[in-house]
C-alpha positions in Angstrom: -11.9 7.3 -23.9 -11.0 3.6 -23.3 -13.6 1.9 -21.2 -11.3 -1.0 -21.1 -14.2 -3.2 -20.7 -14.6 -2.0 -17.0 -18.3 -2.1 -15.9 -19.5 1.4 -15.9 -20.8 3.6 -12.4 -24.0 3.8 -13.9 -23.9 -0.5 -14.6 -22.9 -0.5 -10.6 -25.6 2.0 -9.3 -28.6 0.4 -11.2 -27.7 -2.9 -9.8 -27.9 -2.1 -6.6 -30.9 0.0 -7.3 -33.0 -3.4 -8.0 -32.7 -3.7 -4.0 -32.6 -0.6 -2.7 -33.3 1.4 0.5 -33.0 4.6 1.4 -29.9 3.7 3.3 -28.5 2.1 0.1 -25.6 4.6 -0.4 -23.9 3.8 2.7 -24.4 0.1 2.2 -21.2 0.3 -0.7 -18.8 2.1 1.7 -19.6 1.8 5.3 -18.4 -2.0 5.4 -15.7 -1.8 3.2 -12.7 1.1 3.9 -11.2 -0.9 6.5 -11.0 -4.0 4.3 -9.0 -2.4 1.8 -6.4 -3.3 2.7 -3.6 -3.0 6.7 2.0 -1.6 13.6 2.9 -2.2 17.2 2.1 -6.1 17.3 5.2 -7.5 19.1 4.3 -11.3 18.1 6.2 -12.5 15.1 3.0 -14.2 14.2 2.8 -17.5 12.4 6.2 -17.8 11.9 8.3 -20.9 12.7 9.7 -21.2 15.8 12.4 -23.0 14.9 15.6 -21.1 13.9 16.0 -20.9 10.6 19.4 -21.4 9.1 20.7 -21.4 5.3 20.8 -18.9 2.5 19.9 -20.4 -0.4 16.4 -21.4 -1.7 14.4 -22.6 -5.4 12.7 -19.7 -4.8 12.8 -16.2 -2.8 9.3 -14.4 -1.4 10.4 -10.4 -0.7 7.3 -9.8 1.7 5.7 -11.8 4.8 2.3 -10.4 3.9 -1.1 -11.8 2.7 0.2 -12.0 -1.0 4.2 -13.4 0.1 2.8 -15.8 2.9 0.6 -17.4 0.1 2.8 -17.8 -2.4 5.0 -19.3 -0.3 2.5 -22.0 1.0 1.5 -22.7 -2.6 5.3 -23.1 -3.7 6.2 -24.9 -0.5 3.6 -27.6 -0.9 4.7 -28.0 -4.5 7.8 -29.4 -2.8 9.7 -25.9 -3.9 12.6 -25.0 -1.2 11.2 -21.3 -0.5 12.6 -18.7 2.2 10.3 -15.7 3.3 12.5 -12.5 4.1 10.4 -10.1 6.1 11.8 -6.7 7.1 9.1 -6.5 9.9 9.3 -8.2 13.3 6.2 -9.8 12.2 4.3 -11.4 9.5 1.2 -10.3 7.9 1.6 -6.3 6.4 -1.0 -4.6 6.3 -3.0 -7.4 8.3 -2.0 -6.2 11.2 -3.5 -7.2 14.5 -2.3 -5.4 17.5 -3.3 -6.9 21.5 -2.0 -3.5 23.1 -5.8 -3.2 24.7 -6.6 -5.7 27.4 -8.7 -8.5 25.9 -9.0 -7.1 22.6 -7.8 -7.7 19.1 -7.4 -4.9 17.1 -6.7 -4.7 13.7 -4.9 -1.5 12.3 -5.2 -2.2 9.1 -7.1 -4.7 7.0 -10.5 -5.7 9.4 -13.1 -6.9 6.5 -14.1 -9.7 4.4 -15.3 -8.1 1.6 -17.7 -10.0 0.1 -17.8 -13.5 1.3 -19.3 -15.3 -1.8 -16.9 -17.1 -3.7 -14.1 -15.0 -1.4 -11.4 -17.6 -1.3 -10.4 -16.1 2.4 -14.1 -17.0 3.7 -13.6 -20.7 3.1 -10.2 -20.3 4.6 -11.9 -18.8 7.8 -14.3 -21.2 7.7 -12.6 -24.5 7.4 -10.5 -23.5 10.9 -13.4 -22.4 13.0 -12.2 -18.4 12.8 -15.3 -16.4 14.3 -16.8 -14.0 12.1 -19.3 -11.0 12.5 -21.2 -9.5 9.1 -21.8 -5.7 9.3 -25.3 -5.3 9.1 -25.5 -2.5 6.1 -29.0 -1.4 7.3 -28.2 -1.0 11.4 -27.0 3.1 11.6 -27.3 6.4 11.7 -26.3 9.8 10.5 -25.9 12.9 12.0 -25.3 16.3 10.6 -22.7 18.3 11.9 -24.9 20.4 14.8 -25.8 16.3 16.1 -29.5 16.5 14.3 -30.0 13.0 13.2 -31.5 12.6 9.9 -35.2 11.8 9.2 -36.4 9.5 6.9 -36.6 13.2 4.8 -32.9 13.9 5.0 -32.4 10.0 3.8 -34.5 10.6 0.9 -32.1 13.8 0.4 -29.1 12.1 0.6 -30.5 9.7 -1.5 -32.1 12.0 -4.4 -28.8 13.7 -4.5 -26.0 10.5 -4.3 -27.9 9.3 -7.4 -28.2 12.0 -9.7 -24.5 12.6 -8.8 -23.9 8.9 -9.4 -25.3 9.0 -13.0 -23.8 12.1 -13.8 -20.5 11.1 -12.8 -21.5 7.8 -15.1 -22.1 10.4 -18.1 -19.0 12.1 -17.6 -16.9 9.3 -17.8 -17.8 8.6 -21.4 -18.7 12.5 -22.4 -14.8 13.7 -21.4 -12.6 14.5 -24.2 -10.0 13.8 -21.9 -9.3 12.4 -18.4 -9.4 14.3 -15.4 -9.8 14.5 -12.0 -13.3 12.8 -10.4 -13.3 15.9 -8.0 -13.5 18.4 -11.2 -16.2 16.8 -12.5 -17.9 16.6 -8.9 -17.4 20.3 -8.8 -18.5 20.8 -12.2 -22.0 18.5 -11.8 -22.7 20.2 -8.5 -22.6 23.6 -10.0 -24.6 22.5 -13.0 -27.2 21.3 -10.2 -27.6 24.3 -8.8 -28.3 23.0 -5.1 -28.2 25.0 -2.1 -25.3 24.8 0.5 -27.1 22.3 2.5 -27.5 20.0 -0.2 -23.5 20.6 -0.9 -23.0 19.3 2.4 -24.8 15.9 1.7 -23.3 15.2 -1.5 -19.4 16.1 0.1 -21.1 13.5 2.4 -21.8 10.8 -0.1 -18.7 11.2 -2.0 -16.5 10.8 0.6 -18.2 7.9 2.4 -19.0 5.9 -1.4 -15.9 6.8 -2.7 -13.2 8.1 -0.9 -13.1 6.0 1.9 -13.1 3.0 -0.6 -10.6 3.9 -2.9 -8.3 5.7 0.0 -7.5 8.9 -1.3 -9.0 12.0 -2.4 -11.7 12.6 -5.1 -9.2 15.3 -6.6 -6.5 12.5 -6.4 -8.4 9.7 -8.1 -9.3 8.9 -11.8 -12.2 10.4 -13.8 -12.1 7.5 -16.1 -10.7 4.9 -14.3 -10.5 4.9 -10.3 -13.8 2.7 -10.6 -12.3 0.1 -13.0 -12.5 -2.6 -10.2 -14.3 -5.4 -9.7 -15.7 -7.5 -6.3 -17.7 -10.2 -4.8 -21.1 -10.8 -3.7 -22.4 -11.4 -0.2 -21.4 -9.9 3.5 -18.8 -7.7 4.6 -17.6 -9.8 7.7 -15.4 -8.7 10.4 -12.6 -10.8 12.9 -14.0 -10.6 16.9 -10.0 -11.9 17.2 -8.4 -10.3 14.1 -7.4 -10.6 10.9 -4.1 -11.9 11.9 -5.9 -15.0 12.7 -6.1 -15.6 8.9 -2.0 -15.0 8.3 -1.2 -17.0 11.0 -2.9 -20.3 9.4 -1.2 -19.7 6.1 2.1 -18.6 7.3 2.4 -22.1 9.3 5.4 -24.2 8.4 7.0 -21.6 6.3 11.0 -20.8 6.8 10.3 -17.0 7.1 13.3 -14.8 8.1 12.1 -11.9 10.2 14.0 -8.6 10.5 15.8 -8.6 6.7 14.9 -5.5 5.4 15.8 -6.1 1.3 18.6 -3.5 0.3 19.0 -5.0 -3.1 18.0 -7.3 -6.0 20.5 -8.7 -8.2 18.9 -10.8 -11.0 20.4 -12.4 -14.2 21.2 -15.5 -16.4 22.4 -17.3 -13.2 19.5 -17.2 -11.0 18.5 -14.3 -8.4 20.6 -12.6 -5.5 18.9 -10.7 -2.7 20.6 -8.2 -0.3 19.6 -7.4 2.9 20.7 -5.1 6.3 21.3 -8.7 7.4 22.9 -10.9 4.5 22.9 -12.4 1.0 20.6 -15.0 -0.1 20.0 -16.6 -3.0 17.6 -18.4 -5.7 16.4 -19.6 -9.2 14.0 -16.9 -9.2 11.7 -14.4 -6.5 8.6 -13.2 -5.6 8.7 -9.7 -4.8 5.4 -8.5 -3.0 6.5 -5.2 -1.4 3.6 -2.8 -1.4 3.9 -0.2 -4.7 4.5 2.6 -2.1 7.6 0.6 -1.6 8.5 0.9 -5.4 7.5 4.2 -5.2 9.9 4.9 -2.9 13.0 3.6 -4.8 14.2 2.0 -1.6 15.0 -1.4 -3.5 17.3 -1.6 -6.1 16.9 -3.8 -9.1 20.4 -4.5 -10.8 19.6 -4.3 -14.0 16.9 -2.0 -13.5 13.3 -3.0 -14.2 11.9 -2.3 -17.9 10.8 0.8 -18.5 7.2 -0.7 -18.9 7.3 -1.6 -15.2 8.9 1.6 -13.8 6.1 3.7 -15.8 3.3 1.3 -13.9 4.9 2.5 -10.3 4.8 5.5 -11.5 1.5 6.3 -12.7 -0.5 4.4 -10.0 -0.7 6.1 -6.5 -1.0 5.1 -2.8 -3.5 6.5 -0.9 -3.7 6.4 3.1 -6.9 5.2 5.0 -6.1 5.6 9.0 -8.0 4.1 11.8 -8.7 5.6 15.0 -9.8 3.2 17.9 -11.2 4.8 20.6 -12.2 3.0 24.5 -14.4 4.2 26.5 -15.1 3.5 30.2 -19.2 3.0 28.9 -21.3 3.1 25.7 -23.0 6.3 25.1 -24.4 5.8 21.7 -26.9 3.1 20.7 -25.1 0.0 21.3 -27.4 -2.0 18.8 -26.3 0.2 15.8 -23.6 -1.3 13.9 -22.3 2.2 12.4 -23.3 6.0 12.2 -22.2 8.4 9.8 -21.5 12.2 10.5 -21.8 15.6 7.5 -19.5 17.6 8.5 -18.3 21.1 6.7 -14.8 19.4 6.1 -15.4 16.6 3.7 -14.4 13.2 5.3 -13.8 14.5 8.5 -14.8 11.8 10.6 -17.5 11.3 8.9 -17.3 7.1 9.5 -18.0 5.4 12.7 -18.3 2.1 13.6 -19.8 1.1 16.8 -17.5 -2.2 18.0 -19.6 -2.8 21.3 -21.4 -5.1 18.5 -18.5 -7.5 17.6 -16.6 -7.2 21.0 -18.6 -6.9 23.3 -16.7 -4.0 24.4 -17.3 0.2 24.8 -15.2 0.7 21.8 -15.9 3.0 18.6 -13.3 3.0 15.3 -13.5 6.3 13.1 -11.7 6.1 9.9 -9.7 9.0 8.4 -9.3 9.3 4.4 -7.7 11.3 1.8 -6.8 14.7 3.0 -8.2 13.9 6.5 -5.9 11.1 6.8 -2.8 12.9 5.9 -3.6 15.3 7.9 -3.8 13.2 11.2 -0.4 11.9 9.5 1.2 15.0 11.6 -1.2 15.4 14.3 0.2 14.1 18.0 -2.1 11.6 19.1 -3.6 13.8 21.7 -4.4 16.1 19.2 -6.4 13.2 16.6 -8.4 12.3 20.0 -9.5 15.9 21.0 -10.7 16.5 17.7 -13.2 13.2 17.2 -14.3 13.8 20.3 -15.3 17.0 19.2 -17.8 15.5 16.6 -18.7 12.6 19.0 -20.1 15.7 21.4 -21.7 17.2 18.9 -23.5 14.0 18.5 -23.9 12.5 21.8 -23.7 15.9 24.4 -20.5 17.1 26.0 -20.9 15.1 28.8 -19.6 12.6 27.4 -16.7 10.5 29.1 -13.2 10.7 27.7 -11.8 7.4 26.3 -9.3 6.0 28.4 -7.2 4.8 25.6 -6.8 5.4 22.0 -5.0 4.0 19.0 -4.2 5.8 15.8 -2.6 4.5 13.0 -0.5 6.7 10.4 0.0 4.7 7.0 1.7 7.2 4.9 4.9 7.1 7.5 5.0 3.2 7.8 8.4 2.4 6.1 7.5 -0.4 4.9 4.2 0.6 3.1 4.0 4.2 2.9 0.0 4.6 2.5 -2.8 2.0 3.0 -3.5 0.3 -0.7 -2.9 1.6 -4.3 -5.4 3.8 -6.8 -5.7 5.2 -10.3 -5.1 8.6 -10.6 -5.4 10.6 -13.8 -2.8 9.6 -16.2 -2.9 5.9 -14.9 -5.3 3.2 -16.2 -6.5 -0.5 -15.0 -3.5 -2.0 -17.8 -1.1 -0.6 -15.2 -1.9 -3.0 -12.8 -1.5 -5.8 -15.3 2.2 -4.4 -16.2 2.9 -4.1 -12.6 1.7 -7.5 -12.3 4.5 -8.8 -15.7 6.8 -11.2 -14.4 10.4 -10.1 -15.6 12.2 -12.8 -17.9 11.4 -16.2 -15.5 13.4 -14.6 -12.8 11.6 -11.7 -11.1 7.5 -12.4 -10.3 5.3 -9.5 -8.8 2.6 -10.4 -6.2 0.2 -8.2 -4.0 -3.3 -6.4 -4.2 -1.5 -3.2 -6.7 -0.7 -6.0 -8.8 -4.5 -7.5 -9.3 -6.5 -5.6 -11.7 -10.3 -7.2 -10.3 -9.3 -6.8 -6.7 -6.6 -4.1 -5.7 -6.7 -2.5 -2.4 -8.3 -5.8 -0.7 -6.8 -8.6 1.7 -8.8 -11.5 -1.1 -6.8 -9.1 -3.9 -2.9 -9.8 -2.1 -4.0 -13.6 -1.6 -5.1 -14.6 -5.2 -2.2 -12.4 -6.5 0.5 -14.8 -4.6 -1.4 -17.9 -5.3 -1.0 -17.1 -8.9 2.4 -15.8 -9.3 2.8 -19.2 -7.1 1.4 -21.4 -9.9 3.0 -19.2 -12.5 6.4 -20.2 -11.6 5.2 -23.8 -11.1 3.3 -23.9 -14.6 7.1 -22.5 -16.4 9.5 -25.0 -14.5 7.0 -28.0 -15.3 
């Protein structure tokens, strides 16, 4: 195979063996699936308020998310005449922070910094006084499906069996003739281990919570070779008290960004660049498109002429996975309100098997469960009734069924957005790292592509969509010059 000079699973585990706890496996999941990247805010946040007239621009930004909103404010201050067009009625994506809940902000889709050292997002935070709140990776629990909590035994366990699957996922990825799914080889180095049920339980347990709820999407949808090809930053995993949105709303200030054009069409050629929408015509020297690749996917945009083959091949073979929230209230705190998050091994891999405990940054009875892979598209379906009444399930098994019942709920359901369909891109077999570079090719000095599937180091992260926008911003700025 073709390592493609990405730093190997068994590079990753050692490193953060030179620190590490019993606890440690948790530590690279449990404050990071919600930061990967994120629908019923009403606010057309950060947006001007003044109405916006005029159809023509230098240049065009398809997307009033983290990766459009900052190429637009790099363009803009490089005295380029730029014009947003945003099919939501609001600005940020996947940062998404809803107020539905009295004195809360919620954020349905992106909530972490990941990593704050050298993040460019924490300096943005920092320099206009936004609150933040790191996840402590050593405050929580775990609780096995008939509510025992582990013992510093069943953390050894956990541990013992998360690295020797570790490594021998690491060995597999350069012994394969050929790629594969991760979840065949899983299946394969469980069987080889021999371990009892029990034991099968805890490493379903690990996988999901070290790898499926990061990458968003299934072990038996993801890469042998590649899914791990990323890269990151050091530091804290910090959270928004107030929300994300807080961080959109600062960039997005000033910018002429036209809310409700959903893009039908984009017409590109020798004579500059035409977009379509349910609305109007517009038009420009050249565009940033920064739809999300489920968008692509979709086919709900044309290109006239079509986009080269190398970029349609790119949509293809990389996938969109779904990572759903569930935010439940509850009239008091029943669990440990000094814990920042528990986990929970249950005989369905991933059910529920993340919880984070928001009392902490809120100061409010408040748990959020995520919902991966085939968990989350399964609660794709479910009424929202339904999603409650079965985490409250596992919360009794946990906590006793006298329990209250929250009095409110919200759950989020990615894969039907329209305008994302899923959470944040993957590899899956048959797709590489490259394809995020090809996704990322600009298309003659017309058509530029922005947005975390579009940035090889970071996909599927908020710090990912921003540095993609600030450099297809510069790109188009470094060819006029």
């Amino acid at each position: 195979m073709s390592a493609e000079n990405k730093p190997s699973l068994l590079e990753k585990l050692m490193t953060l063996q030179e620190n590490q706890s019993r606890r440690d496996f948790l530590k690279t999941c449990l404050a990071i699936a919600g930061s990967g990247l994120w629908l019923n805010d009403v606010h057309a946040q950060g947006a001007s308020k003044r109405k916006q007239t005029g159809t023509e621009a230098d240049v065009l930004v398809l997307g009033a998310g983290m990766a459009g909103i900052t190429a637009a404010r790099t363009l803009q201050q490089a005295g380029k005449r730029v014009i947003v067009l945003e099919g939501r009625n609001r600005i940020g994506g996947r940062v998404n922070t809803d107020r539905r809940m009295k004195n809360l902000s919620l954020d349905l889709g992106a909530s972490w910094i990941q990593g704050t050292e050298n993040n460019p997002l924490t300096a943005i935070a920092a320099a206009n006084n936004i609150k933040t709140i790191a996840t402590d990776p050593d405050s929580m629990d775990a609780f096995f499906s008939d509510g025992k909590p582990f013992t510093d035994r069943d953390w050894n366990r956990l541990e013992r069996i998360s690295n020797q699957m570790s490594r021998r996922i690491a060995t597999a990825q350069e012994e394969y003739p050929e790629d594969t799914t991760l979840q065949r080889a899983v299946d394969k180095i469980l069987a080889d281990l021999e371990i009892s049920p029990a034991d099968k339980l805890l490493a379903n347990f690990a996988l999901s919570a070290e790898i499926e709820n990061e990458y968003a999407a299934d072990a038996s949808r993801l890469s042998l070779y590649f899914w791990d090809q990323d890269g990151g930053f050091g530091g804290d995993d910090v959270i928004f008290p107030k929300g994300y949105g807080q961080i959109a709303d600062f960039l997005a200030q000033g910018l002429d960004i036209r809310l409700e054009q959903i893009v039908n069409r984009v017409e590109y050629g020798s004579s500059g660049v035409k977009v379509v929408t349910d609305q109007g015509s517009f038009s420009a020297e050249q565009a940033v498109v920064t739809v999300p690749l489920g968008v692509l996917k979709k086919g709900v945009i044309t290109f006239a002429p079509v986009l080269p083959a190398t970029k349609q091949g790119a949509i293809k073979r990389l996938e969109m996975g779904i990572l759903n929230k569930l935010y439940l209230r509850f009239p008091k705190v029943f669990w440990d309100p000094e814990v920042h998050a528990f986990g929970y091994v249950d005989e369905v891999k991933g059910r529920w098997n993340e919880w984070y405990n928001f009392q902490v940054y809120v100061n409010e009875p408040l748990l959020l469960a995520f919902a991966t892979g085939i968990h989350a598209e399964r609660i794709e379906t479910m009424k929202d009734e339904a999603v409650v009444a079965d985490a409250m399930t596992v919360l009794r098994k946990i906590y006793g069924s006298a329990i209250p019942n929250p009095t409110e709920w919200i759950v989020t359901r990615w894969g039907q957005d329209p305008f994302t369909f899923g959470s944040y891109s993957h590899v899956p077999p048959g797709a590489r790292g490259k394809d995020y570079d090809l996704l990322a090719e600009p298309v003659g000095n017309r058509l530029f592509f922005a947005g975390e599937a579009t940035n090889r180091e970071h996909p599927a992260t908020v710090h990912g969509a921003y540095l993609s926008g600030e450099r297809e911003a510069k790109r188009i700025l470094n060819q006029n010059t």
